[in-house]
C-alpha positions in Angstrom: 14.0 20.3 24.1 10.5 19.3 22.0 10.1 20.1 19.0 6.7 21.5 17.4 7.7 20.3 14.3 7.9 16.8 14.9 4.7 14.5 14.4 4.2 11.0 13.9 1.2 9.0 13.1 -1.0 8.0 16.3 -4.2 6.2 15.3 -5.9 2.4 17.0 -5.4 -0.5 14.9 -9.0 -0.7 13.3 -8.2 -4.8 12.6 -8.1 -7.7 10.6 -8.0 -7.7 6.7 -11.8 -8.5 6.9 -12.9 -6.0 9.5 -11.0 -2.9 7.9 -12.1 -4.1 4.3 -15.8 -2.9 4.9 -14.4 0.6 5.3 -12.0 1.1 2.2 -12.9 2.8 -1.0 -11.6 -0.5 -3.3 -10.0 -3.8 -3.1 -8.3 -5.5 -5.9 -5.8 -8.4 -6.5 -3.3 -6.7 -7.9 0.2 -7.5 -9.6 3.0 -5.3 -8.2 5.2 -4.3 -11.5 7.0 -1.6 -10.6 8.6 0.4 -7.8 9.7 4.2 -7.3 11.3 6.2 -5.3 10.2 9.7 -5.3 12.5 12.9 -4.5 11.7 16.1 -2.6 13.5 17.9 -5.8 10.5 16.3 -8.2 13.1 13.1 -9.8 11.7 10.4 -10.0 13.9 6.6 -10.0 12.3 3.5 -11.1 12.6 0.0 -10.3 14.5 -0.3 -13.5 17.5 1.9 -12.2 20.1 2.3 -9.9 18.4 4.7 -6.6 21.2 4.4 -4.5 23.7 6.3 -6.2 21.6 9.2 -6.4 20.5 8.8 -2.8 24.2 8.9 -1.7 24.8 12.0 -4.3 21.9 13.8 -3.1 21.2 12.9 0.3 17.5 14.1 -0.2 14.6 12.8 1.7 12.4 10.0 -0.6 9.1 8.4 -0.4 7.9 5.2 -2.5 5.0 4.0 -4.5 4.8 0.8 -6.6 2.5 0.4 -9.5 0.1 -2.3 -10.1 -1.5 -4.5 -13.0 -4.9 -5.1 -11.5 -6.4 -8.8 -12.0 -9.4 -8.2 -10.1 -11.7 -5.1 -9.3 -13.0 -6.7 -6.3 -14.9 -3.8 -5.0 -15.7 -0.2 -5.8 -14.8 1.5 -9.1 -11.8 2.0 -11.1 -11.4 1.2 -14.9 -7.4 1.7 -15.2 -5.5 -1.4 -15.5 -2.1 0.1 -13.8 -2.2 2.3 -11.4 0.3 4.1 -8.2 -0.4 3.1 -4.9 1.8 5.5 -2.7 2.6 4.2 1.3 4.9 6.1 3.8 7.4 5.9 6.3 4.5 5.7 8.8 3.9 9.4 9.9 0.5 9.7 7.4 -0.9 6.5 8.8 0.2 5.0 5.5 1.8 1.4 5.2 5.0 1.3 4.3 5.9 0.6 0.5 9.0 -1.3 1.1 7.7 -4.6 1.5 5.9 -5.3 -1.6 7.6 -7.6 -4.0 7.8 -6.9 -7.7 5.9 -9.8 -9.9 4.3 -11.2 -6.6 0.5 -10.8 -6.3 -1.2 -9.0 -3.6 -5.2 -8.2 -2.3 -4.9 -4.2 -1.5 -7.6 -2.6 0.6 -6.9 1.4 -1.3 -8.3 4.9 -1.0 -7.9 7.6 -3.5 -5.5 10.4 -2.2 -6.1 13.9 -1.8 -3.4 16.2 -3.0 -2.5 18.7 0.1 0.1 20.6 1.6 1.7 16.8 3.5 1.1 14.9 -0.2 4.4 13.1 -1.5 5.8 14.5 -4.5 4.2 13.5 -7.8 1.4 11.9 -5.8 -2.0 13.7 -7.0 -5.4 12.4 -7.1 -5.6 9.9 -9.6 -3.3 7.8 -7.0 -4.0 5.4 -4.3 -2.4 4.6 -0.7 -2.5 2.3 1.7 -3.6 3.3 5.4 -1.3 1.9 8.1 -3.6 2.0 10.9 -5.1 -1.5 10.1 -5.0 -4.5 8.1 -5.2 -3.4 4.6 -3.2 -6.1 2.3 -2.9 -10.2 2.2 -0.3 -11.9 0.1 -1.9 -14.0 -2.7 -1.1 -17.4 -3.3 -1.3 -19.1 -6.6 -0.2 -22.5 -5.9 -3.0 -22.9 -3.6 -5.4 -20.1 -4.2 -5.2 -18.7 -0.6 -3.8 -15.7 0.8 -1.7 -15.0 3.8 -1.9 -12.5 6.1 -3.6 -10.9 9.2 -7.2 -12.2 8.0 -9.3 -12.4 11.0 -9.4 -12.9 14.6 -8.0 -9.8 17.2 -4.4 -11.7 17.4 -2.5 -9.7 15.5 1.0 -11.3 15.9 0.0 -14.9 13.7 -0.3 -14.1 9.9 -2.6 -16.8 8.6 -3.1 -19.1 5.4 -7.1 -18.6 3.8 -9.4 -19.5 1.2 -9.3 -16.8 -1.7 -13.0 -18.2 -2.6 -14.1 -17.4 1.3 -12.2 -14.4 1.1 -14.5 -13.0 -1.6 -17.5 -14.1 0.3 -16.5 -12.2 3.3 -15.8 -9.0 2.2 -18.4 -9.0 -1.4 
């Protein structure tokens, strides 16, 4: 038996970090600071506290977001300094939240969400997400001033190590 109900995300990879950065609304390096897990009953856990007793009291559905300290605006428009960026469990098309690192620093290719009928709870439009269906974050590295990721190239399967500088000049 199929269910009607049941829908997952189906979309082509659109690339590399580089390729798919022409096509998103901003890109910052960004500080993650915080995580949270967000309810279906509106509560929202933090970072800062203990999810998993509530998760095993509850047994609700939950979706995450982290919030960031922006370093760099390094394209389109946003004055905040901290901001949500909401991802998924992958059927929106969104990246998945759980592997972002609190106090590590990241280069995010965002969008603004759109509240809806599918958005998470306490997401609204003054958030951002992450799509899924491409390359849309590199791992920053201070040490060195590189970053690490899926930067270029169609081989998807070999994260690699880049210039920060020739980053910028890439996708500026």
């Amino acid at each position: 038996m199929i269910s009607s109900s049941t829908f997952a995300c189906s979309c082509k990879w659109g690339g590399n970090f580089i390729k798919s950065s022409k096509y998103s609304e901003a890109i910052i390096k960004a500080k993650v600071i915080e995580k949270f897990w967000h309810f279906e009953d509106g509560k929202t856990l933090s970072s800062k506290e203990s999810f998993g007793d509530y998760l095993i009291k509850t047994d609700k559905e939950y979706y995450q977001s982290i919030k960031v300290e922006v370093i760099q605006l390094i394209k389109g428009q946003e004055e905040r300094k901290t901001f949500e960026i909401y991802g998924s469990n992958g059927v929106d098309c969104r990246e998945s939240i759980h592997l972002f690192k609190i106090n590590k620093v990241y280069i995010f290719g965002i969008y603004k969400t759109q509240k809806t009928e599918y958005s998470q709870p306490n997401e609204d439009e003054n958030d951002y997400a992450i799509g899924g269906c491409s390359e849309k974050w590199l791992e920053y590295l201070p040490e060195t001033n590189e970053v690490k990721g899926y930067i270029k190239g169609k081989n998807r399967r070999k994260k690699i190590k880049y210039s920060y500088e020739k980053l910028l000049k890439k996708i500026t």
